[in-house]
C-alpha positions as CSV (number, residue, x, y, z in Angstrom):
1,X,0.0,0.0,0.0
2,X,1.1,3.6,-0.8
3,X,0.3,6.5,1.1
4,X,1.1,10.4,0.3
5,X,0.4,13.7,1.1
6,X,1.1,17.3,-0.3
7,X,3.5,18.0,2.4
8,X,5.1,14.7,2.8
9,X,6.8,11.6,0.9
10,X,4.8,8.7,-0.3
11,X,5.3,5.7,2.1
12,X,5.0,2.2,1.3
13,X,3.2,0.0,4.0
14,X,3.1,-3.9,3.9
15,X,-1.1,-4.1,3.3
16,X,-0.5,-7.5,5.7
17,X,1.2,-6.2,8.6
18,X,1.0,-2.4,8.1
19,X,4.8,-2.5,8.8
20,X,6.5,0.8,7.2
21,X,9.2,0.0,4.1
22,X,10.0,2.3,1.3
23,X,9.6,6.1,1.7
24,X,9.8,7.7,-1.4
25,X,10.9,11.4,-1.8
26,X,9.9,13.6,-3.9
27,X,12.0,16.9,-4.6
28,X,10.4,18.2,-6.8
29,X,6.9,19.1,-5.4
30,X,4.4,18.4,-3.1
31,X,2.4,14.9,-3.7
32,X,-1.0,15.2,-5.6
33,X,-1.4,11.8,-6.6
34,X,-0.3,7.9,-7.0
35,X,-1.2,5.1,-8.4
36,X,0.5,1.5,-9.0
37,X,1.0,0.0,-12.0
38,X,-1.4,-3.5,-12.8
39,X,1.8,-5.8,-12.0
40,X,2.4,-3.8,-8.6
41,X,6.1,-3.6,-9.8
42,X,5.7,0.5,-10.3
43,X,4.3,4.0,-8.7
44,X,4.0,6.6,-10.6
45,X,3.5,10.1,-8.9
46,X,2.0,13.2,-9.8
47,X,3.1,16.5,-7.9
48,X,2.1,20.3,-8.1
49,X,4.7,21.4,-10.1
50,X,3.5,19.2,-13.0
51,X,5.9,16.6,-12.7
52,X,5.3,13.0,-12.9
53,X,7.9,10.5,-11.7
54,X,8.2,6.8,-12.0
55,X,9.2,4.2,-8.6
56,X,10.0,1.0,-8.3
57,X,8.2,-0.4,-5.7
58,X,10.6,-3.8,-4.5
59,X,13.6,-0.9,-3.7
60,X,11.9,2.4,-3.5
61,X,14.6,3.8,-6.1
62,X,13.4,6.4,-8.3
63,X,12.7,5.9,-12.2
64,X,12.5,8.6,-15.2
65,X,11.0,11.8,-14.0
66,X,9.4,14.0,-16.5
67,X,7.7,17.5,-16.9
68,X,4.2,16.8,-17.7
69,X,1.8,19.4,-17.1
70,X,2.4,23.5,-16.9
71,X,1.1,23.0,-12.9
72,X,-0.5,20.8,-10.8
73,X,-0.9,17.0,-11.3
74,X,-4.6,16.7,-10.6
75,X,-4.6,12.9,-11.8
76,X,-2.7,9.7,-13.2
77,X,-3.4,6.2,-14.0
78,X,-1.7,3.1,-15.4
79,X,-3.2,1.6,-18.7
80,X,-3.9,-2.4,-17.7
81,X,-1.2,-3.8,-20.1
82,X,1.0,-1.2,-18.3
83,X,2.8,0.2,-21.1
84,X,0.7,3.5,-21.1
85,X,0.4,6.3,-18.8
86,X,-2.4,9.3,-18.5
87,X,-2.2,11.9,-16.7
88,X,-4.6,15.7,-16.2
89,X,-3.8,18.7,-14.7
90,X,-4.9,22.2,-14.3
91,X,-5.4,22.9,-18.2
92,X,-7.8,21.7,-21.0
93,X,-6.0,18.5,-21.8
94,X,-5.2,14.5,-21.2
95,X,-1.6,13.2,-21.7
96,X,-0.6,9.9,-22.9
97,X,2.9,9.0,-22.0
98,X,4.9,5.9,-22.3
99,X,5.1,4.6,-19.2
100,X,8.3,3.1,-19.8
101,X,10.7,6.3,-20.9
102,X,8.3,8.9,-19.9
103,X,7.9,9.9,-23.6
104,X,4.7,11.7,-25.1
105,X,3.0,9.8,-27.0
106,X,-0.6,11.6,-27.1
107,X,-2.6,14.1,-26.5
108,X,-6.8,15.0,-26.1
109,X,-7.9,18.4,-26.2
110,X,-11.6,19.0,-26.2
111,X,-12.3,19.9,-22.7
112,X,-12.7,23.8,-22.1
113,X,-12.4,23.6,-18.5
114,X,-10.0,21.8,-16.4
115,X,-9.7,18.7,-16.2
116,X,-10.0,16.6,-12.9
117,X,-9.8,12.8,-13.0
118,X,-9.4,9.9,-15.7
119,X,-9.4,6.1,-15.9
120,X,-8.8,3.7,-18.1
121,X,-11.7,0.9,-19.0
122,X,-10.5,-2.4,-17.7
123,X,-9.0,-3.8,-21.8
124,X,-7.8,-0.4,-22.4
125,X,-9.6,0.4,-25.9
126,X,-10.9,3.6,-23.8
127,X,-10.1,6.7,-21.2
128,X,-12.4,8.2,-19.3
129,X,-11.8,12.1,-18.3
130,X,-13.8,14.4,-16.4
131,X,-13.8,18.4,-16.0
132,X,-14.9,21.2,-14.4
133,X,-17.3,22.0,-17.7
134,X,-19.0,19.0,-17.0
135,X,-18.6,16.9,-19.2
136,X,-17.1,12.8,-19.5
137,X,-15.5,12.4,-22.6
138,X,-14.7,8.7,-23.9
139,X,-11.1,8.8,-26.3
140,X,-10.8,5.9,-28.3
141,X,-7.2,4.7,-27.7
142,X,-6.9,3.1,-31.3
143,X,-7.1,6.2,-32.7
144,X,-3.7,7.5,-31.2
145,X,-1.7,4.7,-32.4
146,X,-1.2,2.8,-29.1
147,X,-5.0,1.2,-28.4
148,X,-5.6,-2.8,-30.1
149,X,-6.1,-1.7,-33.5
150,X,-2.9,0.2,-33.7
151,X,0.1,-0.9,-36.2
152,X,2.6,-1.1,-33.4
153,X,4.9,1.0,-31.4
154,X,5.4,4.6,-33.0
155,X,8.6,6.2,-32.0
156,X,9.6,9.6,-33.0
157,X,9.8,10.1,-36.9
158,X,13.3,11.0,-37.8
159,X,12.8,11.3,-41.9
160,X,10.2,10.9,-44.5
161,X,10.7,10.4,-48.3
162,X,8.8,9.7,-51.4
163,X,9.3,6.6,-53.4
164,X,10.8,7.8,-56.7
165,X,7.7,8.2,-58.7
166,X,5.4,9.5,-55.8
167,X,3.9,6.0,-55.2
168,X,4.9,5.7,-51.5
169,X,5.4,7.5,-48.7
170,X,8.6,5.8,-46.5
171,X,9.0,6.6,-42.8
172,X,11.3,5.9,-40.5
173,X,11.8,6.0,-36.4
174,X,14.3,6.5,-33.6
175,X,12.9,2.7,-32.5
176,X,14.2,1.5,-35.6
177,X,11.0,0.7,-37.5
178,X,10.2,1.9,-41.3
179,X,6.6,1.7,-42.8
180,X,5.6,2.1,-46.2
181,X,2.5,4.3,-47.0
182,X,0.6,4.3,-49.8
183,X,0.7,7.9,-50.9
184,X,-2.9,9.0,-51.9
185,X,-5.0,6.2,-49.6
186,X,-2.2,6.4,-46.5
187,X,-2.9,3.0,-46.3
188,X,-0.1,1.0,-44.5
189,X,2.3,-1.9,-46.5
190,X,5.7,-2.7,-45.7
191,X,6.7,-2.8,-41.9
192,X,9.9,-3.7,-41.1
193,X,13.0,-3.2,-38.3
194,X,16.3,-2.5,-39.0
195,X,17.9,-2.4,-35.6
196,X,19.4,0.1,-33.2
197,X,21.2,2.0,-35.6
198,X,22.1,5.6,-36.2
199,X,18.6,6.4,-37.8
200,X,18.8,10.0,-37.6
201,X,21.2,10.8,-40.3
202,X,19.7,7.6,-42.2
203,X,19.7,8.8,-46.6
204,X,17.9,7.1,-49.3
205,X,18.6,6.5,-52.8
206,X,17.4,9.2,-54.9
207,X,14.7,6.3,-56.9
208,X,14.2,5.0,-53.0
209,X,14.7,1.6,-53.6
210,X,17.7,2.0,-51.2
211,X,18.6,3.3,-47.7
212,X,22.3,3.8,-45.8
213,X,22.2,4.0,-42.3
214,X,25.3,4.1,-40.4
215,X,25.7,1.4,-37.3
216,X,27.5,1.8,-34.0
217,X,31.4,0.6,-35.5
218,X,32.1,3.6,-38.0
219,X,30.1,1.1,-40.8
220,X,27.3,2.0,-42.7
221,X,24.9,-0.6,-44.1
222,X,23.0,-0.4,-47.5
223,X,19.8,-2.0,-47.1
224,X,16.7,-2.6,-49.4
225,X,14.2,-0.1,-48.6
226,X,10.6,-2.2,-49.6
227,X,12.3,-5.6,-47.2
228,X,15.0,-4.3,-45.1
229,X,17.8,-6.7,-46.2
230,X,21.3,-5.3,-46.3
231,X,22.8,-5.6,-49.3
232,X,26.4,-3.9,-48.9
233,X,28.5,-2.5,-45.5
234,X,30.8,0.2,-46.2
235,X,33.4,1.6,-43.8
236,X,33.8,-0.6,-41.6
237,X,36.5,0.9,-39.2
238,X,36.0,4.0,-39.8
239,X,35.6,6.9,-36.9
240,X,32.0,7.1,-36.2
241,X,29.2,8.4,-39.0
242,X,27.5,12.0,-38.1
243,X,26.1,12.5,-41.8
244,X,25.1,10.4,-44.6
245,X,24.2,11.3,-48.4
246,X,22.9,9.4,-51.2
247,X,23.5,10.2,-55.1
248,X,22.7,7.6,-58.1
249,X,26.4,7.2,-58.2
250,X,28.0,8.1,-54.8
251,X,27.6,7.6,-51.1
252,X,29.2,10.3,-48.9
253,X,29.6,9.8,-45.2
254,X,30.8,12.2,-42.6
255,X,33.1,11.6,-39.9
256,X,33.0,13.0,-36.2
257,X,36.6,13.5,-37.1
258,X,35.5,15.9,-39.8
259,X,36.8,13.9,-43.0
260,X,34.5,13.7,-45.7
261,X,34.5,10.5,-47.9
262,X,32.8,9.1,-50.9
263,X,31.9,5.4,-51.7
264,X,30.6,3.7,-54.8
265,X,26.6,3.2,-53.9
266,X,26.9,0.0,-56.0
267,X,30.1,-2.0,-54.9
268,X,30.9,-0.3,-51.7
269,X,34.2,0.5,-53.1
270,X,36.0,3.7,-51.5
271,X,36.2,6.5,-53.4
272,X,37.8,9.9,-53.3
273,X,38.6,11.6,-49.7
274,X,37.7,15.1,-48.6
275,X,39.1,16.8,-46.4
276,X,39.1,20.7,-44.7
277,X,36.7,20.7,-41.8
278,X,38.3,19.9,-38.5
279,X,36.2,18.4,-36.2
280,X,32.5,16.3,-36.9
281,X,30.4,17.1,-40.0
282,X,26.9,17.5,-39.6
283,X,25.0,17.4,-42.5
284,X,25.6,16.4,-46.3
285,X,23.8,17.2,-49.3
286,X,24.1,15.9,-52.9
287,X,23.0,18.3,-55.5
288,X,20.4,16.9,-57.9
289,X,23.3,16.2,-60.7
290,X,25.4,14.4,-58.2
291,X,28.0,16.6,-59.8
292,X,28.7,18.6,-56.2
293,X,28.3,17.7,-52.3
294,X,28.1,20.6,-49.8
295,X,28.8,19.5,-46.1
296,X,28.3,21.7,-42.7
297,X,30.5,21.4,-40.0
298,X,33.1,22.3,-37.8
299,X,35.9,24.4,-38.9
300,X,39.2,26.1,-36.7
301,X,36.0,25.9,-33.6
302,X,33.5,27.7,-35.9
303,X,30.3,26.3,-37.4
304,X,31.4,25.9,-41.8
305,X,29.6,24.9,-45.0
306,X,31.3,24.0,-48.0
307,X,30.9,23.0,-51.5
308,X,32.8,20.3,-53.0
309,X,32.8,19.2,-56.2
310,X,33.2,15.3,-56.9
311,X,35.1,14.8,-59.9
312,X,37.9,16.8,-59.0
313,X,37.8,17.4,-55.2
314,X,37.7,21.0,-55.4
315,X,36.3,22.7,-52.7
316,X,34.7,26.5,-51.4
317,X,33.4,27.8,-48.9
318,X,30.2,29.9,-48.9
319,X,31.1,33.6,-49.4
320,X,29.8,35.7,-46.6
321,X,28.6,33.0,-44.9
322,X,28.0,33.6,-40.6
323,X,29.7,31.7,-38.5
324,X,26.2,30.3,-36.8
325,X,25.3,28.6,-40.0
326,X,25.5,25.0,-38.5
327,X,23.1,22.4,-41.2
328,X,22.7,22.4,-44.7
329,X,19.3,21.0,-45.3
330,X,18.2,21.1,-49.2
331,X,19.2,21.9,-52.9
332,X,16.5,23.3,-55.1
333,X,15.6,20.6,-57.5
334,X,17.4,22.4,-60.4
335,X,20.3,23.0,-58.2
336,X,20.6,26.2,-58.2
337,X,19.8,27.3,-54.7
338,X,21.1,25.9,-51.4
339,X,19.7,26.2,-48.0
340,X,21.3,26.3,-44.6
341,X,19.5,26.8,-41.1
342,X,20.7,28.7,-38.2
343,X,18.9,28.1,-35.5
344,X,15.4,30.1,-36.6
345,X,16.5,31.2,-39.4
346,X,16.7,29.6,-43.0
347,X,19.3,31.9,-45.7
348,X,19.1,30.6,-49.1
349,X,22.1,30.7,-51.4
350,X,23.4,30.9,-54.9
351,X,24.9,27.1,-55.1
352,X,26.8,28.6,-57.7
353,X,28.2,31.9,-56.7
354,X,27.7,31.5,-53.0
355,X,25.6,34.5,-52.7
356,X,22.9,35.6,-50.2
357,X,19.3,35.2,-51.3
358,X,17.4,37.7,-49.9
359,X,17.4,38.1,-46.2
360,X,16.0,34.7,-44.8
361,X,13.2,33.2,-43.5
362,X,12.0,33.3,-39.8
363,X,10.8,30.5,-37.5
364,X,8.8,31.1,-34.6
365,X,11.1,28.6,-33.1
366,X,14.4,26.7,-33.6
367,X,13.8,25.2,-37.0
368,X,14.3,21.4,-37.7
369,X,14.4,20.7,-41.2
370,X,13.5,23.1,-44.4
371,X,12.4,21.9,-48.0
372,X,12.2,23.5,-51.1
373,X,9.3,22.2,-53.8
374,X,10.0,20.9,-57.0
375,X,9.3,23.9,-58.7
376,X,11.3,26.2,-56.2
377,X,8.2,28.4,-55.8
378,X,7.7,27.3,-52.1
379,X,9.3,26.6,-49.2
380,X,8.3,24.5,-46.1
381,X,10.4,25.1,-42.3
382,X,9.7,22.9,-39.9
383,X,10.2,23.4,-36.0
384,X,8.1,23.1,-32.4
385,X,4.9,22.1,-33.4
386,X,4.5,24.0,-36.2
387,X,5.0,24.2,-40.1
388,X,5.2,27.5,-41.8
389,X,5.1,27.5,-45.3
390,X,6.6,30.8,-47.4
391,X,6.9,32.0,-51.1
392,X,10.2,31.8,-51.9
393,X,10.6,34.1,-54.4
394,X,13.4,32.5,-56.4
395,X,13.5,33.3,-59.9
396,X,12.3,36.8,-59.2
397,X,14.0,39.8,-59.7
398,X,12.6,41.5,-56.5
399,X,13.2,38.4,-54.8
400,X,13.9,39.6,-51.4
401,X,10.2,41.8,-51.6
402,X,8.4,38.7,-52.8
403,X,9.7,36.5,-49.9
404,X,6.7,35.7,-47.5
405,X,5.5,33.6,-45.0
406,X,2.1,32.5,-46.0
407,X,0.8,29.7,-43.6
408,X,1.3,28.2,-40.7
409,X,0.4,24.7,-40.0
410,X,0.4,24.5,-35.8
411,X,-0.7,21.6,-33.7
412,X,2.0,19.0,-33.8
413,X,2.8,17.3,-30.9
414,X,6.3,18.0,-30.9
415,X,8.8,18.8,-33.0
416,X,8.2,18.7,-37.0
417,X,11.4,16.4,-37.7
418,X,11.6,15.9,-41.6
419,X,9.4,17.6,-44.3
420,X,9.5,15.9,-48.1
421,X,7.7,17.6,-50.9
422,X,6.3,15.1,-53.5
423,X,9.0,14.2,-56.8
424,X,6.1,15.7,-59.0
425,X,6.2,19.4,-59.8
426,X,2.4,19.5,-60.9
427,X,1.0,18.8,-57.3
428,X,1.8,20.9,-54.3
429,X,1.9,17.5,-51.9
430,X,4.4,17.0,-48.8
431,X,4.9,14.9,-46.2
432,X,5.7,16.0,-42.4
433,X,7.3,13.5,-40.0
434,X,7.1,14.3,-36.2
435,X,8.7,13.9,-32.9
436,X,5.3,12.4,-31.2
437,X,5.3,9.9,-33.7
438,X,2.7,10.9,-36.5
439,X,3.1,11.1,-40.2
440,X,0.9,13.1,-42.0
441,X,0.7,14.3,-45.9
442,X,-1.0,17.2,-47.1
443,X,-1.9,19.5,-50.4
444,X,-1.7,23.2,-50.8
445,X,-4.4,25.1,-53.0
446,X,-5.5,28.5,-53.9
447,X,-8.9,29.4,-53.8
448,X,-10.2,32.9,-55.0
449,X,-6.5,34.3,-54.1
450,X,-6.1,32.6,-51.0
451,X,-4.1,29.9,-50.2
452,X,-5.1,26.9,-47.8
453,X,-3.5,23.3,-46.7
454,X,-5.4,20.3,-46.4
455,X,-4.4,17.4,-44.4
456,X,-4.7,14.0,-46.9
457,X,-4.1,11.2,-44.7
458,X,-2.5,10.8,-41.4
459,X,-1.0,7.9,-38.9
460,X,0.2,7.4,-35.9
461,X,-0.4,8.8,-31.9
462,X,-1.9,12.0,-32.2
463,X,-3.0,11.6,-36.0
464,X,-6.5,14.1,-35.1
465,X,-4.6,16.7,-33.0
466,X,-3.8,19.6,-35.4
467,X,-4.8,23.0,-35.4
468,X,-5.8,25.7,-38.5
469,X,-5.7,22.6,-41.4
470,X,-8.7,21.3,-43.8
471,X,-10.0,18.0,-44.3
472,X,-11.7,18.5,-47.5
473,X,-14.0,15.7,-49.6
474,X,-13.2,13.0,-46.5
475,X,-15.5,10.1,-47.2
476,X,-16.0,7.2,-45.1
477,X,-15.1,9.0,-41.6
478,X,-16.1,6.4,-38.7
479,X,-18.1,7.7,-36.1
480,X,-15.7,7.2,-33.8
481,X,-13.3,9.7,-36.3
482,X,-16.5,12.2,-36.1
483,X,-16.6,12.4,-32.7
484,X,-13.1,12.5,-32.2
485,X,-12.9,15.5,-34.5
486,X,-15.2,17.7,-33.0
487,X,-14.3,16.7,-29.6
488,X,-10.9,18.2,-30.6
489,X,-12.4,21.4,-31.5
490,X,-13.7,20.3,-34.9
491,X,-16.3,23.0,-36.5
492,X,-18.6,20.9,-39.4
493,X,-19.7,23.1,-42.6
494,X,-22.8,21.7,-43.8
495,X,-22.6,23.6,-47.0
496,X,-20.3,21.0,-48.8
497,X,-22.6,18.1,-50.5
498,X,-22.8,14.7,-48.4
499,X,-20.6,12.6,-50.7
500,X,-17.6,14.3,-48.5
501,X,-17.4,16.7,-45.8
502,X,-15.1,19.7,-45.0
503,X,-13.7,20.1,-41.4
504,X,-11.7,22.8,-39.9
505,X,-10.2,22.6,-36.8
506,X,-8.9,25.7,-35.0
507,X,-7.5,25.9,-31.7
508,X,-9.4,23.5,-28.6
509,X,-9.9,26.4,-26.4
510,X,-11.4,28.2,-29.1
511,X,-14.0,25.7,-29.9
512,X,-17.5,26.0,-30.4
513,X,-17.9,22.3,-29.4
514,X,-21.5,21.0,-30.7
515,X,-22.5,18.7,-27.5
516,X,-25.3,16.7,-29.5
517,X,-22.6,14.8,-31.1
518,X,-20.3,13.9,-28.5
């Protein structure tokens, strides 16, 4: 038996006997709440600074702690396979957390008071939460991923990529998983593992047939991307991988060392050797031709990016460029422009000159990963929970005037780790991978002058939780979906014909939520 109080450590009490054994101490905050796990093996605490933290029960010795909620803990509670954990607090949402790291995994917003209890149905297809509106709302665990219907563990998506003619979406995760999408349905093929390895500088072929990821001995492993099968191991030896690129013709690897080298993507063979920077390389990128490779590291102590061509091993550095410049992210599909990310800010470049393109675009927050469409008229940044999606202006005289941030997707749970515009410059389709899990593809259009987004298809935990997108024409939508939606803070137009139905979601606590269809 556990006992706690605001004021005092949770002690453990032998329910026979009532003799006292573990006491466990929290330092964070005052006790709000505890709860065992179904195998009696963990505790799991809430406190009123927001924190939850885990507890073995046999020794009393303290698991991961995490930051779960702005402020108070108000409730927590175990799923019965154990592998979940939900928790409430004073704001408007539940939390879904693996109760093994302590990662996010979920949220539901709908509430528009606080929220003050929850609990799992005894098979865990549903949680219950209650709130100071008055309402209990039922969320249907399948639909985050996690619940019996899901298609496995999601870990955080590290990179997506198209298949070479648009066919499939491919997605990959830091637990080592890929899945193959189809592009236009979402519906899921290929699942597969490919280990522990280094999956966050992982590269594919430019037809995506192939992948290189680099392992844990300085080797990187060339595997087939539709079964998963390795086909070549390069490098072997070698001072650990930081960056990987893919051409038709070339591999290029970069070395915490700071040596950059090339290896035949066929054979394996070694190719030529690169070097300049002076401590680990970053990020690689081929450009389209394969005829140049620009890497961004670590130069003399200061953050470099240079331009290398293959053939003859000449290199340059970026003319003007600032020291903070730390990633190089994407070449234009002609090759012509280059982009680099400095913290918030993207600066695009003349690959060939190495001049400034117009002053940059702004993040609202550290930005993750940037791509430029096929026809180089738009630009997508990625960052903390949010997309933002600018005219690029390239090819414009007035370029730096016709630079603007247009939309903004927000929403995400977490951070927006990879974005991939579909290989076909007559749709405006990309693909968003994210840190919570979900991957999502989507479609710009202009209506009357105006531009919108509209969310396609989407998988994974949190796959209903965005803000300010369209889901336009959806057919099919399970009740389950419906309610989900509009508890979320869906608002239903009724003007659009019944063979599909248009949905906007704007922020939870600004919803106008329609309690007849809960």
């Amino acid at each position: 038996m556990a006992v706690g109080s605001t004021s005092e450590p949770v002690r453990m009490f032998d329910s026979q006997t009532g003799f006292l054994g573990s006491v466990l101490e929290n330092r964070q905050g005052g006790m709000a709440c505890v709860v065992y796990s179904p195998d009696g093996q963990w505790i799991v605490s809430g406190d009123w600074k927001g924190n939850l933290q885990l507890w073995e029960t046999a020794t009393g010795k303290a698991g991961p702690t995490w930051k779960a909620h702005p402020v108070c803990v108000n409730n927590v509670d175990f799923s019965a396979n154990g592998q979940w954990i939900a928790s409430c607090g004073d704001e408007l949402v539940v939390r879904l957390w693996d109760a093994r790291t302590g990662a996010a995994v979920s949220v539901f917003a709908g509430h528009i008071k606080e929220v003050s209890s929850l609990a799992f149905s005894p098979d865990g297809s549903q949680l219950a939460s209650c709130s100071q509106d008055r309402t209990v709302r039922l969320w249907d665990m399948s639909s985050t991923g996690v619940g019996p219907k899901s298609h496995g563990s999601f870990g955080p998506v590290t990179k997506v990529a198209y298949s070479s003619h648009g066919l499939h979406v491919i997605s990959d995760s830091f637990n080592g998983t890929m899945r193959y999408y189809d592009e236009v349905t979402g519906q899921l093929g290929v699942v597969h593992s490919i280990g522990d390895g280094r999956v966050d500088c992982i590269a594919y072929s430019p037809d995506g047939l192939r992948f290189a990821a680099p392992g844990h001995l300085g080797d990187v492993t060339i595997r087939n991307a539709r079964t998963g099968a390795a086909e070549v191991v390069i490098g072997r030896g070698i001072h650990s991988i930081e960056s990987i690129a893919f051409s038709p013709r070339w591999i290029a690897t970069g070395s915490v060392k700071g040596t950059l080298r090339l290896w035949d993507a066929s054979s394996g063979e070694p190719g030529r050797v690169f070097t300049g920077h002076t401590d680990g390389i970053k990020s690689l990128a081929f450009s389209p031709n394969g005829q140049k490779v620009v890497s961004a590291g670590v130069s003399d102590g200061y953050d470099s990016t240079w331009i290398w061509t293959v053939d003859t091993g000449e290199c340059k550095p970026l003319v003007g460029e600032k020291k903070s410049h730390s990633r190089v992210t994407a070449y234009s599909m002609d090759g012509l422009v280059l982009s680099t990310i400095a913290y918030s800010l993207v600066q695009l470049w003349d690959a060939n000159t190495g001049q400034e393109l117009g002053p940059g675009l702004k993040h609202n927050s550290q930005i993750s990963c940037v791509a430029i469409s096929p026809c180089s008229q738009w630009i997508a940044t990625g960052g903390a929970r949010s997309v933002f999606l600018w005219i690029s202006g390239l090819g414009n005289a007035q370029m730096e005037s016709r630079q603007r941030h247009v939309l903004t997707i927000g929403g995400f749970f977490g951070n927006v780790n990879s974005i991939v515009w579909k290989p076909d410059a007559g749709h405006l389709e990309f693909a968003t991978g994210c840190q919570a899990g979900s991957i999502r593809t989507w479609r710009l259009r202009e209506v009357g002058g105006f531009w919108s987004v509209l969310l396609l298809w989407s998988d994974g935990p949190t796959s209903l939780t965005v803000e300010d997108a369209v889901f336009d024409g959806v057919q099919d939508l399970s009740p389950t979906n419906q309610k989900l939606l509009l508890q979320r803070g869906a608002k239903k137009d009724h003007s659009f014909p019944q063979t599909g139905t248009q949905v906007s979601l704007d922020e939870f606590e600004r919803a106008d939520i329609d309690k007849s269809d809960e």
